[in-house]
TIRO-2110 file (N, C-alpha, C; in Angstrom, 1 decimal):
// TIRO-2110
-1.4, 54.2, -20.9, N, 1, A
-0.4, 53.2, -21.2, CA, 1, A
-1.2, 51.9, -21.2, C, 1, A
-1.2, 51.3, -22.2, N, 2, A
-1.6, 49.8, -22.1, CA, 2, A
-0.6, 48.7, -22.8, C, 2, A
-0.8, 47.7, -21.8, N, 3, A
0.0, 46.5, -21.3, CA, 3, A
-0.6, 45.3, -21.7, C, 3, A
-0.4, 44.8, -22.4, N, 4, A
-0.7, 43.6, -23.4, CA, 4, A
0.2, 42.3, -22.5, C, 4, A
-0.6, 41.5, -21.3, N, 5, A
0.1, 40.3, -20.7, CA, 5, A
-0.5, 38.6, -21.1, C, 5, A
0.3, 38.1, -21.6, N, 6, A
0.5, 36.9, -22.0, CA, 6, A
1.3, 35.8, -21.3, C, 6, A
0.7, 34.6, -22.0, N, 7, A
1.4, 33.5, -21.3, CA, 7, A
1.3, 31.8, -22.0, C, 7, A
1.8, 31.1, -21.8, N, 8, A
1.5, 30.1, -22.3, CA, 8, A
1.0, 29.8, -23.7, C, 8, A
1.5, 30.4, -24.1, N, 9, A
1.2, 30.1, -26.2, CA, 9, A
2.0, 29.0, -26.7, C, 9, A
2.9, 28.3, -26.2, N, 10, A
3.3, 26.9, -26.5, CA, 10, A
3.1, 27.0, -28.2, C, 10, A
4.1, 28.0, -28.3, N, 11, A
4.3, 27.7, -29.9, CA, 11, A
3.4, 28.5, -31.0, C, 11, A
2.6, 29.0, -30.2, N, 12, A
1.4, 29.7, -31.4, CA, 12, A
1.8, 30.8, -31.8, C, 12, A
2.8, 31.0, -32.2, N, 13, A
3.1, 32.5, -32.4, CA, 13, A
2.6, 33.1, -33.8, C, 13, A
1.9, 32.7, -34.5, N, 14, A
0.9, 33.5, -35.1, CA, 14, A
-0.3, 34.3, -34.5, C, 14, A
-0.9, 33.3, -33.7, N, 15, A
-2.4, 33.9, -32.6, CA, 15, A
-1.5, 34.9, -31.8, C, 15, A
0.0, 34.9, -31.1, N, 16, A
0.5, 35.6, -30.6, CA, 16, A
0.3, 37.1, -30.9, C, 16, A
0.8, 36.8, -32.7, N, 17, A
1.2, 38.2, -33.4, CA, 17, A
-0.2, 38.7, -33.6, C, 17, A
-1.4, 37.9, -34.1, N, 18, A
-3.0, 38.7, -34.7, CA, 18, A
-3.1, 39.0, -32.9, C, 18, A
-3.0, 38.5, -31.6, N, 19, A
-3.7, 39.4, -30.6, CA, 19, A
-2.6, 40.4, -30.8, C, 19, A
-1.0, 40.9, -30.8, N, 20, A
-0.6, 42.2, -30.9, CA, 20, A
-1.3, 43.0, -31.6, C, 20, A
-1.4, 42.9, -32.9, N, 21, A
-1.9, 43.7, -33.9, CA, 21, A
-2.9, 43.9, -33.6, C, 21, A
-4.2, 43.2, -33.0, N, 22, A
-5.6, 43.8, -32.7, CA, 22, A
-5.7, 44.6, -31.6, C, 22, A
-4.9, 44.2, -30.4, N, 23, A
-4.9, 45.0, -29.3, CA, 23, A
-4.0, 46.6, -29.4, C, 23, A
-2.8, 46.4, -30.2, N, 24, A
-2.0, 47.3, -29.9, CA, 24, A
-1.2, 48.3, -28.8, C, 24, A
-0.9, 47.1, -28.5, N, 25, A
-0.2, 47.5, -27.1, CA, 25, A
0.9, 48.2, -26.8, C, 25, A
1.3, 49.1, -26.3, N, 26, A
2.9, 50.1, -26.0, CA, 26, A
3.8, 49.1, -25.4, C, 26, A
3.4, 47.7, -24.5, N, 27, A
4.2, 47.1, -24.4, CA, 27, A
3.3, 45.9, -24.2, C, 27, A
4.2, 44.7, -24.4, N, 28, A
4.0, 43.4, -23.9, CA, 28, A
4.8, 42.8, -22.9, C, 28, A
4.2, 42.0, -22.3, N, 29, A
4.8, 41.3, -21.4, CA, 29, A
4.2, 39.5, -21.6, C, 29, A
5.0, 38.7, -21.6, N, 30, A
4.9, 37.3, -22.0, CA, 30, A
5.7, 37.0, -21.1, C, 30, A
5.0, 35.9, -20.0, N, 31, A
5.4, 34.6, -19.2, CA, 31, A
5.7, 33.6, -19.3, C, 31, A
6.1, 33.4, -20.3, N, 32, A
6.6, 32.0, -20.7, CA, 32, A
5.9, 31.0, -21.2, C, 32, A
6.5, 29.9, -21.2, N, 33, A
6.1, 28.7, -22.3, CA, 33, A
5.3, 29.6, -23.8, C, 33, A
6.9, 30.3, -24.4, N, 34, A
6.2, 30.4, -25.8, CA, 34, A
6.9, 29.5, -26.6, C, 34, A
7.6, 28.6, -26.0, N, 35, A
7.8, 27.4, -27.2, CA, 35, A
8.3, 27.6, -28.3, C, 35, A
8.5, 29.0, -28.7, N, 36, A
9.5, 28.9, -30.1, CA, 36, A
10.8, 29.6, -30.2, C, 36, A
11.4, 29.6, -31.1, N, 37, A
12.4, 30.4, -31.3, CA, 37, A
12.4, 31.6, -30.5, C, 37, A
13.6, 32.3, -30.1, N, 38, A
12.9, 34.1, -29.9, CA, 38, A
13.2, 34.7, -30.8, C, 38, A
13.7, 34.6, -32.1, N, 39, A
13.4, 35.5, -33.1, CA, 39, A
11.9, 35.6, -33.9, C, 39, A
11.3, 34.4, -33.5, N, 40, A
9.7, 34.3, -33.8, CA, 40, A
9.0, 35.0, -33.3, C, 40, A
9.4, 35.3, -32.2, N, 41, A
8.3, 36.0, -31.2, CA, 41, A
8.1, 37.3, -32.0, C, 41, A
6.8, 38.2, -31.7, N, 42, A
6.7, 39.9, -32.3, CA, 42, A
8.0, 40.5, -32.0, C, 42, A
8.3, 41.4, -33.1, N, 43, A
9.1, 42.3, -32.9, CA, 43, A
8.4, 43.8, -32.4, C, 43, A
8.3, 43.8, -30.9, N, 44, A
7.6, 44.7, -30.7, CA, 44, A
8.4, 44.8, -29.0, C, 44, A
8.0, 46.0, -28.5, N, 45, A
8.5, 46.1, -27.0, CA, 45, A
8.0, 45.3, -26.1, C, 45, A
8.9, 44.0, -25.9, N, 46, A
8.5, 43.3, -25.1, CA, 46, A
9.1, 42.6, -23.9, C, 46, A
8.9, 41.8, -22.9, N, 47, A
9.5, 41.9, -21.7, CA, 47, A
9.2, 40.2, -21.8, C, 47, A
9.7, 39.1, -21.9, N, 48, A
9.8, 38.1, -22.0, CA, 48, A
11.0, 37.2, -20.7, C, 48, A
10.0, 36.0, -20.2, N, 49, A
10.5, 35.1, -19.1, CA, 49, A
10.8, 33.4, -19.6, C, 49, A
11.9, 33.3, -19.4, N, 50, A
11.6, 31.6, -19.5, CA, 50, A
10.6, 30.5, -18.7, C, 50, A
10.4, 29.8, -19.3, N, 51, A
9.1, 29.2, -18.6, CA, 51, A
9.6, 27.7, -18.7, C, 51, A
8.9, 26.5, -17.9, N, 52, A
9.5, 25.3, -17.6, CA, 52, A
9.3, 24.5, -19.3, C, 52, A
8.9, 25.1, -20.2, N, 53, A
9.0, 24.3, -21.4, CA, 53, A
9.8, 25.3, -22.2, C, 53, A
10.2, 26.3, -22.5, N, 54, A
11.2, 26.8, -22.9, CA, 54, A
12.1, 26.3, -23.4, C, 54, A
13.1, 26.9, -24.0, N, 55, A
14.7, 26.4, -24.2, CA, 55, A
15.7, 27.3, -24.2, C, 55, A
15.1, 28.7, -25.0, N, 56, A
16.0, 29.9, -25.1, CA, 56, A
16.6, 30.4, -24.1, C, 56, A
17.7, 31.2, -24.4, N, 57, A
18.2, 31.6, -22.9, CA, 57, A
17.6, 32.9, -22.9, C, 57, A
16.8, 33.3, -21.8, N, 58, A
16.1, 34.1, -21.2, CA, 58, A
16.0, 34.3, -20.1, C, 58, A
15.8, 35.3, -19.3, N, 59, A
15.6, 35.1, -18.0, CA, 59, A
14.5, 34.5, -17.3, C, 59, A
14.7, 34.3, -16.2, N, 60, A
13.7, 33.7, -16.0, CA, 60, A
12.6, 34.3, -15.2, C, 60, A
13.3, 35.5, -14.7, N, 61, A
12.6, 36.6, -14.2, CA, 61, A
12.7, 37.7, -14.8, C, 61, A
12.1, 39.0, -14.6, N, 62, A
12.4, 40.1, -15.1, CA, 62, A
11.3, 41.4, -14.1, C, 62, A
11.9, 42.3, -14.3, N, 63, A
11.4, 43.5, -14.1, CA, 63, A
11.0, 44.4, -15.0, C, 63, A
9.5, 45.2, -14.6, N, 64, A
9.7, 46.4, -15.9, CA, 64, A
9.0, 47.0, -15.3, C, 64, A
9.4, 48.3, -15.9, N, 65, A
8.8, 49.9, -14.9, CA, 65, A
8.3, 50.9, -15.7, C, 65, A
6.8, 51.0, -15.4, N, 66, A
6.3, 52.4, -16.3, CA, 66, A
5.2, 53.1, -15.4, C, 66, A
5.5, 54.2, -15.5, N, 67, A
4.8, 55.2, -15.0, CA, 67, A
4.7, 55.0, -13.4, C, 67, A
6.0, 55.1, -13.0, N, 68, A
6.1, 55.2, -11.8, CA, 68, A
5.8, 53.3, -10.5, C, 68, A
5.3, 52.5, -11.9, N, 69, A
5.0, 51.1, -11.3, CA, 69, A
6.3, 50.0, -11.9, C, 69, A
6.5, 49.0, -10.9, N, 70, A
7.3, 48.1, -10.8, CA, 70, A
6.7, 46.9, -11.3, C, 70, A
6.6, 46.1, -12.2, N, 71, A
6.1, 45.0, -12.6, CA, 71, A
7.7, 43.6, -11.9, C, 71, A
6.5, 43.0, -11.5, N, 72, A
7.5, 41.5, -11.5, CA, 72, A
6.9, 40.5, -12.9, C, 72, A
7.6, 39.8, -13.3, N, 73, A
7.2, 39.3, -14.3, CA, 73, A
8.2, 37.4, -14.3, C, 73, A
7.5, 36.5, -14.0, N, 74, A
8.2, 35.8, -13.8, CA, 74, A
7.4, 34.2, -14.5, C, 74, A
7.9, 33.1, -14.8, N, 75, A
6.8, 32.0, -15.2, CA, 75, A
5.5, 31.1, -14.1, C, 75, A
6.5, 31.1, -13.3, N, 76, A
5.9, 30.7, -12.3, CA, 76, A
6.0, 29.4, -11.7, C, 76, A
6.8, 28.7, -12.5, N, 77, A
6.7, 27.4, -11.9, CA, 77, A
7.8, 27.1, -11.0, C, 77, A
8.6, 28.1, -11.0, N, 78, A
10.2, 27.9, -9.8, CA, 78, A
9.2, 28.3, -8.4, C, 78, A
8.3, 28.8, -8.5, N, 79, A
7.5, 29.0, -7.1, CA, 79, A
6.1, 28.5, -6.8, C, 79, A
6.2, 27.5, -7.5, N, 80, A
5.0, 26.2, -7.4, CA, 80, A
3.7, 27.2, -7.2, C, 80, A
3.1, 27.8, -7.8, N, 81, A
2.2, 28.8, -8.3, CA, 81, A
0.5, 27.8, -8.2, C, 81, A
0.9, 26.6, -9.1, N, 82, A
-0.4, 25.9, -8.9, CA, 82, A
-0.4, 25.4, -7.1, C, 82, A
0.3, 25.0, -6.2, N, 83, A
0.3, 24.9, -5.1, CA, 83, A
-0.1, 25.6, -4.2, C, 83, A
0.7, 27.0, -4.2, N, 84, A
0.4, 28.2, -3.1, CA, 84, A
1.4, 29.5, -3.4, C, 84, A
0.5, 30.8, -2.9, N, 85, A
0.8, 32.1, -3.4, CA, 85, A
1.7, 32.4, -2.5, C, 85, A
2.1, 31.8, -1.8, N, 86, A
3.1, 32.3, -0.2, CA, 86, A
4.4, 32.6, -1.2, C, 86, A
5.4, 31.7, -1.9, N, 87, A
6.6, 31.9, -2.4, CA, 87, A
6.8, 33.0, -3.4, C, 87, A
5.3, 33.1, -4.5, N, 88, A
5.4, 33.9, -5.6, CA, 88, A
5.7, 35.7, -4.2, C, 88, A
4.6, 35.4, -3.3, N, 89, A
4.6, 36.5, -2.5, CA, 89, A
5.0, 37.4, -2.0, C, 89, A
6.1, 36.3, -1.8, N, 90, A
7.7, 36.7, -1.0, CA, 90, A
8.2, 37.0, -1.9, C, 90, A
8.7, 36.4, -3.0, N, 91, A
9.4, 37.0, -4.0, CA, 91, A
9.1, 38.3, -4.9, C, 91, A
8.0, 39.1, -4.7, N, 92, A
7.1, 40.3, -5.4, CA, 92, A
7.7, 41.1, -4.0, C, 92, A
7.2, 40.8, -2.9, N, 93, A
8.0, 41.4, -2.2, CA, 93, A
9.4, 42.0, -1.5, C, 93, A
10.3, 41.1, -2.4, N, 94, A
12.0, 41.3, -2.3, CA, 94, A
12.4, 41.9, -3.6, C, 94, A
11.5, 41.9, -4.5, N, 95, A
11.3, 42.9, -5.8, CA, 95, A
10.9, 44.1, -5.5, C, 95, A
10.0, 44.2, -4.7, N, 96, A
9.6, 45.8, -4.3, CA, 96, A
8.3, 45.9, -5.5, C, 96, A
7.8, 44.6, -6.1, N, 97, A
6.5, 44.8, -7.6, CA, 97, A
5.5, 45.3, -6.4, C, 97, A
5.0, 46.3, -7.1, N, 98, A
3.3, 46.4, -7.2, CA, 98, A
2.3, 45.5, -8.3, C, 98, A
3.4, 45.1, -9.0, N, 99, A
2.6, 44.3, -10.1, CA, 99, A
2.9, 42.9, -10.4, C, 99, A
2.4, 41.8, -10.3, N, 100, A
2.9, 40.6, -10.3, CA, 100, A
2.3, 40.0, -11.0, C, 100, A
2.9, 39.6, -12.6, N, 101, A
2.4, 38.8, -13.3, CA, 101, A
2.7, 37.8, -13.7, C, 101, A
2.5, 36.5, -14.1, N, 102, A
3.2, 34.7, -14.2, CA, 102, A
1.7, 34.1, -14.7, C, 102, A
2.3, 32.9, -15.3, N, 103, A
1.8, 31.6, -15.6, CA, 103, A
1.2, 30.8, -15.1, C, 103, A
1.6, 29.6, -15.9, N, 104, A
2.0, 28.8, -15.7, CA, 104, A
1.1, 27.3, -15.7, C, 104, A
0.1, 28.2, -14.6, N, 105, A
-1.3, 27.0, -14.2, CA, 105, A
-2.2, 27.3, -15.7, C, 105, A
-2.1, 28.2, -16.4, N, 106, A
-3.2, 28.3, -17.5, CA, 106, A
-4.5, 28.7, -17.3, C, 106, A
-4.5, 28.8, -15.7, N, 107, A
-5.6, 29.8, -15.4, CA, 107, A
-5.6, 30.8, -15.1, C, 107, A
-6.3, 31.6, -15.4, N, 108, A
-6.5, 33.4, -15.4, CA, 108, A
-7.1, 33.8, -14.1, C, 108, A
-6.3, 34.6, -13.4, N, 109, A
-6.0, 35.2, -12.1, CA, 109, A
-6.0, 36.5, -12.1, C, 109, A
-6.9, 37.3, -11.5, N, 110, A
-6.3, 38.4, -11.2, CA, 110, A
-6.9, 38.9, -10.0, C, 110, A
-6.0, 39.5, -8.9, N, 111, A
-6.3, 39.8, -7.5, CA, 111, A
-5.3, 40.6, -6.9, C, 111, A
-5.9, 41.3, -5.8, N, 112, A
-4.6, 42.3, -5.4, CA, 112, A
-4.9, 41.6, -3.6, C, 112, A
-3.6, 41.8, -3.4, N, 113, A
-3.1, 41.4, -2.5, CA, 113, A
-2.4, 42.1, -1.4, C, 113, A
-2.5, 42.4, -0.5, N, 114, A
-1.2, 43.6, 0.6, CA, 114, A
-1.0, 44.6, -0.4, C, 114, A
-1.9, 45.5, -1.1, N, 115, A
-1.0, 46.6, -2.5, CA, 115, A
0.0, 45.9, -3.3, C, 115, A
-0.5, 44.4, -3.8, N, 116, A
0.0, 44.5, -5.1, CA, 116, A
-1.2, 44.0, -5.9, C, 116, A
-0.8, 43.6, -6.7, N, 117, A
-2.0, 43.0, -7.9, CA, 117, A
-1.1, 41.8, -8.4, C, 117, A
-1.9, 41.0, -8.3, N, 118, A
-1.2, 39.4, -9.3, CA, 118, A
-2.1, 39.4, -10.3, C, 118, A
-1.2, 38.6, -11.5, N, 119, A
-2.3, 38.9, -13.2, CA, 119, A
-1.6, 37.4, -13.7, C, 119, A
-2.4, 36.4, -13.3, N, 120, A
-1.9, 35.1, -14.4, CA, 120, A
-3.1, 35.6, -15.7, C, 120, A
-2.6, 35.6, -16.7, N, 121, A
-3.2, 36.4, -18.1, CA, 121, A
-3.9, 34.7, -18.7, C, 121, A
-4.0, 33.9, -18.3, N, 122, A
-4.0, 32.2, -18.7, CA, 122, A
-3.5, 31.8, -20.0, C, 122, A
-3.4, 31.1, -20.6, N, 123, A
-3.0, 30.8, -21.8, CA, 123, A
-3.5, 31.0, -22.9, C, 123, A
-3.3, 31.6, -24.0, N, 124, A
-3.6, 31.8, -25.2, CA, 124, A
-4.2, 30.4, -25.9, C, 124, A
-3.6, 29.4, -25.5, N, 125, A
-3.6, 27.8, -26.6, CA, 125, A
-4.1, 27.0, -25.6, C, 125, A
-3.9, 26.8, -24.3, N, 126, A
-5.2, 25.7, -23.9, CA, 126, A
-5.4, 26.1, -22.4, C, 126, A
-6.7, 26.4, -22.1, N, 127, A
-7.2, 26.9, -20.4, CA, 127, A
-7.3, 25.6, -19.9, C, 127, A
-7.0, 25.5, -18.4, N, 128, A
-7.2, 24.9, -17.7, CA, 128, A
-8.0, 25.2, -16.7, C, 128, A
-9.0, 24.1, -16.0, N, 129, A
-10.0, 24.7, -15.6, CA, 129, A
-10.8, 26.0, -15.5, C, 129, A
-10.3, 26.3, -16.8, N, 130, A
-11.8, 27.8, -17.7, CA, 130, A
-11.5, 27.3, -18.8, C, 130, A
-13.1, 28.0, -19.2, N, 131, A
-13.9, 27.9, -20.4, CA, 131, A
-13.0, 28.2, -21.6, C, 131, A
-12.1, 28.6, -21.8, N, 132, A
-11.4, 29.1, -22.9, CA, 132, A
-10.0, 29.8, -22.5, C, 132, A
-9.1, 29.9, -24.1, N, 133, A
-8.1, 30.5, -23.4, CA, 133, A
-8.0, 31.9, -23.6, C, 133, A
-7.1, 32.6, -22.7, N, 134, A
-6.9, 33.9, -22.5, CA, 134, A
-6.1, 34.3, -22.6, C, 134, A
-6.2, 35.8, -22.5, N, 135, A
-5.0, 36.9, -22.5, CA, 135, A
-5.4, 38.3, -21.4, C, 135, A
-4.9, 39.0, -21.3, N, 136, A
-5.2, 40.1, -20.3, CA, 136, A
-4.8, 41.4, -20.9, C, 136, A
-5.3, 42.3, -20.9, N, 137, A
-5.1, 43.8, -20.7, CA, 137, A
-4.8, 44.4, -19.7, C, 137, A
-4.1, 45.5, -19.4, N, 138, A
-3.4, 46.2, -18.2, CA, 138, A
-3.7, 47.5, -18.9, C, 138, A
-4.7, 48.7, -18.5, N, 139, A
-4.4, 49.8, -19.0, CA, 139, A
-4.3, 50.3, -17.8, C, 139, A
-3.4, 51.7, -17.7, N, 140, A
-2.6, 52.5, -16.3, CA, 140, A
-3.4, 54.1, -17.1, C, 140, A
-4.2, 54.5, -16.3, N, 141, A
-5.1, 55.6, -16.6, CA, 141, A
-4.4, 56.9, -15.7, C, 141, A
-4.4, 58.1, -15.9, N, 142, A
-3.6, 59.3, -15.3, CA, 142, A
-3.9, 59.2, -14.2, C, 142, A
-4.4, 58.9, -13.7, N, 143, A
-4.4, 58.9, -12.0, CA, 143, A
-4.1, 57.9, -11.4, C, 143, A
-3.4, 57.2, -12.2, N, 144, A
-2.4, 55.7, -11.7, CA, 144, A
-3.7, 54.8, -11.3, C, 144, A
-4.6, 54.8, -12.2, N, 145, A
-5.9, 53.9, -11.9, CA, 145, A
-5.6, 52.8, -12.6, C, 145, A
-5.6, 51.4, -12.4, N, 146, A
-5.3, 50.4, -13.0, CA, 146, A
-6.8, 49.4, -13.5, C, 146, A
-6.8, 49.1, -14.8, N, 147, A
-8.1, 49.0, -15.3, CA, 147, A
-7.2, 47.5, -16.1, C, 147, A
-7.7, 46.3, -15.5, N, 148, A
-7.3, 44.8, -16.2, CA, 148, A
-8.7, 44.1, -17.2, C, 148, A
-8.8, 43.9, -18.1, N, 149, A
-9.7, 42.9, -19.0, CA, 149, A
-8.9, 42.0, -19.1, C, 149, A
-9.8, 40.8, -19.4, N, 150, A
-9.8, 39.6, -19.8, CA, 150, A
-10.2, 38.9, -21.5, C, 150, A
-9.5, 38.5, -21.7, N, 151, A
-10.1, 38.4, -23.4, CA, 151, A
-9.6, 37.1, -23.9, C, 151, A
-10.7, 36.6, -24.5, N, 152, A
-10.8, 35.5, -25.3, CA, 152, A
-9.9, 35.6, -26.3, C, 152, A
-9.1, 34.8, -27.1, N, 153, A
-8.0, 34.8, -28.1, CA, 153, A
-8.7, 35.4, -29.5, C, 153, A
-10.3, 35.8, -29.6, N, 154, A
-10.6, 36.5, -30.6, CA, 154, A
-11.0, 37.9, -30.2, C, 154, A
-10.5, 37.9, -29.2, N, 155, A
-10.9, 39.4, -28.7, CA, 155, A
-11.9, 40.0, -27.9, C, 155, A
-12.6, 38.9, -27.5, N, 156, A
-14.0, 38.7, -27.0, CA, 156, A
-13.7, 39.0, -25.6, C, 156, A
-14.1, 40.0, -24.9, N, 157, A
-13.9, 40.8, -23.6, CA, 157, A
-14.9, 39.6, -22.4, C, 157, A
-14.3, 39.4, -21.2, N, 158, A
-14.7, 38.2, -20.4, CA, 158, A
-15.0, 39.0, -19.4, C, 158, A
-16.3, 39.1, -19.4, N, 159, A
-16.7, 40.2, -17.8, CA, 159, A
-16.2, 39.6, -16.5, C, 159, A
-16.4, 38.2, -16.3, N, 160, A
-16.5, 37.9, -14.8, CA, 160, A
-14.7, 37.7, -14.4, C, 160, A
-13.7, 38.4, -15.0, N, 161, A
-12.4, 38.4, -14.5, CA, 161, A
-11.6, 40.2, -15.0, C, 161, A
-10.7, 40.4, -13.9, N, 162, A
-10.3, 41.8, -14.3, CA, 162, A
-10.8, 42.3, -13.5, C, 162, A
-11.0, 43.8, -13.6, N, 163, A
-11.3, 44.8, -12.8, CA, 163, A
-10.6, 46.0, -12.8, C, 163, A
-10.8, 46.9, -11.6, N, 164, A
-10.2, 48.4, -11.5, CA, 164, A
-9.3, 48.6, -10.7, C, 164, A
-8.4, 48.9, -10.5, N, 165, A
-7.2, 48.6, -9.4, CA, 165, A
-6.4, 49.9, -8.8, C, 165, A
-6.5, 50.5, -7.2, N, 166, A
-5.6, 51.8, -7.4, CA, 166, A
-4.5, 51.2, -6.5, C, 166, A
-3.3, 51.1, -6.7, N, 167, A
-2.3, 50.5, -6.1, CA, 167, A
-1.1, 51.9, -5.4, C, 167, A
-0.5, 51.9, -4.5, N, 168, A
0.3, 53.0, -3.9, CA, 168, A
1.5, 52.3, -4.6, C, 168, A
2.4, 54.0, -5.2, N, 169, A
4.1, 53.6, -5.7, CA, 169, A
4.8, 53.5, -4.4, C, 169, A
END
């Protein structure tokens, strides 16, 4: 299974659509601030959050479940995310996620925590404090092995973020 996570594209929804098409993902997941329409967005299986620059009505959180894993999916700015991981924390935890992924700050995160995994994917259109902007991969391997990359908006794989992840359901 691979998981195509996004965030922060503030309107680019062309770069949106050429990373679907290159990566080809069974699903996506997008965190907000995509700044356009939602009929703009890919027509593809996707799991979409309102974010603090938004307008659409969307949720603002959401859940998604595959292969036995709980994804939290949320923007991140209702839990001051650039400040501190304590509120996002708690709230992954009253979810029951093993997977916690958000925005927001435009920087690219990924870390596991008490058995979960947090995934800010950074922004597709402008990184903040890193070199460029991002996107993330999630592939879920038969032994519920969790394998994240990092990738440049031309597809260019970023060694020093991501990793191997085995998380308990």
């Amino acid at each position: 299974m691979k998981i195509l996570i996004t965030s922060d594209s503030h309107g680019k929804k062309d770069l949106l659509q050429q990373i679907i098409e290159r990566e080809k993902p069974d699903h996506t997941i997008h965190c907000g601030d995509f700044c356009t329409d939602l009929i703009e967005l890919p027509d593809v299986p996707l799991t979409v959050v309102r974010g603090n620059c938004d307008w659409e009505r969307v949720p603002e959180e959401d859940t998604y479940e595959v292969d036995g894993l709980r994804f939290y999916v949320t923007h991140g700015h209702l839990f001051r995310v650039s400040q501190s991981g304590l509120p996002l924390k708690y709230r992954a935890e009253e979810k029951d996620a093993q997977i916690v992924c958000f925005g927001h700050s435009h920087y690219p995160v990924c870390d596991q925590v008490d058995e979960r995994l947090y995934i800010n994917p950074g922004s597709i259109k402008q990184a903040r404090g890193f070199a460029y902007p991002t996107y993330s991969v999630l592939s879920i391997g038969t032994d519920q092995q969790i394998q994240v990359t990092y990738h440049q908006v031309d597809g260019t794989q970023i060694n020093e973020r991501g990793g191997t992840y085995q998380l308990k359901k």
